[in-house]
N, C-alpha and C positions, 0 to 999 in steps of 0.2 A: 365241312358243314354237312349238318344232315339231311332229311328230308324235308322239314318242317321250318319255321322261322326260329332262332333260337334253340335249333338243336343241332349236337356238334357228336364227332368221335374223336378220339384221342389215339395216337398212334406212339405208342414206348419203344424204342430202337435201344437197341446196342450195338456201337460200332465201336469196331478193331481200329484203332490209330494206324496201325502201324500197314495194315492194308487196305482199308477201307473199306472192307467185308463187312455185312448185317449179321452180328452172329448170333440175334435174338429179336425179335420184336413180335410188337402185339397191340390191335386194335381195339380198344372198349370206350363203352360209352359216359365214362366217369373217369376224373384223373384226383389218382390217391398215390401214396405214397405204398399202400398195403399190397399192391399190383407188381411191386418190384419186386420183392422172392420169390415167388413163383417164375418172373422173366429170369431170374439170375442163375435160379437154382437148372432149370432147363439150358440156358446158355451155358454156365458150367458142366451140366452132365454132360451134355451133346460134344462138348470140345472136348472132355477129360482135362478140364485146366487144376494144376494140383492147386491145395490148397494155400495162401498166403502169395501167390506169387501176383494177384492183381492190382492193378489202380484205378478206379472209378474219377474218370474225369468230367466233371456235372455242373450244368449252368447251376445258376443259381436261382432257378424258380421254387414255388413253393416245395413243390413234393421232396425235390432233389437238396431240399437245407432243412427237411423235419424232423426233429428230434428221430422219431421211428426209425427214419430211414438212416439216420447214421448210429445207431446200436443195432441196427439191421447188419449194415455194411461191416462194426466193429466185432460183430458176433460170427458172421461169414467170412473174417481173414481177407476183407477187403479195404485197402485203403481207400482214402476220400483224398481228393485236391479239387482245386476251384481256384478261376483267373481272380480277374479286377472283382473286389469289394462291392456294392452296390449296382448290378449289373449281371440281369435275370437273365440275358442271352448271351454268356459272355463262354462260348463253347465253339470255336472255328470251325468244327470238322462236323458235328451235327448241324448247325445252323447250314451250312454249304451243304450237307445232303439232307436236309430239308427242302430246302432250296431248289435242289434238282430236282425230289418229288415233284414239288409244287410246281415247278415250270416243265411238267412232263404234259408234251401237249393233248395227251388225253386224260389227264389232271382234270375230274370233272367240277362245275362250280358247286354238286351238290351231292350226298351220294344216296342214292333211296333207302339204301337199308345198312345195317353196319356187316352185312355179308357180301355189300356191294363192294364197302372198303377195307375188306379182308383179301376181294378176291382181285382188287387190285392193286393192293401190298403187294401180290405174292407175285403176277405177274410183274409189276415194276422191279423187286427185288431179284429175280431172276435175269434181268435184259441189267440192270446194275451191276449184278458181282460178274458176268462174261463180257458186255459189251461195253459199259463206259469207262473209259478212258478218263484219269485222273492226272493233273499237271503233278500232285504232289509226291505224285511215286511214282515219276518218268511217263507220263503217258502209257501205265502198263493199267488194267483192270483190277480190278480188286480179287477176282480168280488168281491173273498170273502173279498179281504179288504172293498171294496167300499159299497158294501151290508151286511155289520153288519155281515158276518159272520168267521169272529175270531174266538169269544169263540166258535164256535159249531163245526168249523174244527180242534180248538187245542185241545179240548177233544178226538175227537174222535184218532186224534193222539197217543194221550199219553194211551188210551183203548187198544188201537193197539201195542204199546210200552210195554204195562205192558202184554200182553198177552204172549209177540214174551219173555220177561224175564223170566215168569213164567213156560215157556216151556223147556229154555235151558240159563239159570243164566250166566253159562259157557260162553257162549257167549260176553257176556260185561265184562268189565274190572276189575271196583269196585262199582259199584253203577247201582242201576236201571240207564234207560235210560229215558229220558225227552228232548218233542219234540224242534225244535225251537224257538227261544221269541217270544212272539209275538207283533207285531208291538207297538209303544207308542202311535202313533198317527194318528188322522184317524179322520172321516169327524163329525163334530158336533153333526149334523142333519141329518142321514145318511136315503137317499133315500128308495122308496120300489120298488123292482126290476120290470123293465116292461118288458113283454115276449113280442115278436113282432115275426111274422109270418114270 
């Protein structure tokens, strides 16, 4: 919400399935469908993703079923999919990280200006892709999925596991303990991390 009664901002994400990385977004004070090339065209430069290899997986609110937007997407080499029929919020993975936003306990009930809710996008996006921890990809971050590091975080897990057994057996049930799966699936060609100041 904004600062006023009846004024609002709109927040457009894209997020990576497969790590749960924000690899685009953007806050304005109108929601159109005309705001997504500019989001996409940016998310794709930034990533280098070639052309034809994506899927756009989109509730089904208005913006996301407008004509525009899907000869947008059919012109950009982008496919379209969409769950249940009839069912505007029907997106797992943005709804769940909405959701986080939202229950981010400094999540305010209003925000003064829409540079108030830019500049905490940017911080919550930041404390998201290094420190929160996702069930759907092993309890790894959206960082260590996205930057190849899996195996070196589930190691050290399971180090950490056999140490805390070797110590007090007792403790577990019937069997050592072993950390969570780890994720199936995850980026091809996985990026090398850029540190930025």
């Amino acid at each position: 919400m904004g600062p006023a009664k009846w004024s609002y901002f709109y927040l457009y994400v894209i997020l990576d399935i497969f790590s749960r990385r924000v690899v685009g977004w953007r806050v304005t004070d109108a929601e159109t469908a005309t705001l997504f090339q500019p989001l996409s065209d940016d998310a794709i430069t930034k990533h280098n993703v070639p052309p034809g290899q994506l899927t756009l997986h989109a509730d089904r609110g208005a913006p996301m079923k407008a004509k525009a937007t899907a000869f947008l997407l059919a012109d950009l080499g982008i496919t379209r999919s969409h769950n249940r029929p009839h069912t505007s919020n029907d997106n797992p993975f943005s709804e769940s990280h909405f959701k986080t936003l939202k229950y981010q306990p400094r999540f305010p009930k209003r925000f003064g200006c829409i540079e108030d809710a830019r500049s905490f996008c940017r911080a919550f996006f930041g404390w998201y892709h290094k420190d929160h921890h996702h069930a759907g990809i092993g309890l790894m971050t959206p960082d260590q999925a996205r930057y190849s590091q899996i195996d070196a975080v589930h190691a050290a897990r399971q180090v950490t596991l056999d140490q805390a057994f070797r110590q007090n057996p007792r403790r577990f049930a019937k069997k050592p303990p072993v950390p969570p799966a780890k994720p199936t699936t995850a980026w091809i060609n996985p990026p090398t991390p850029k540190h930025t100041a």
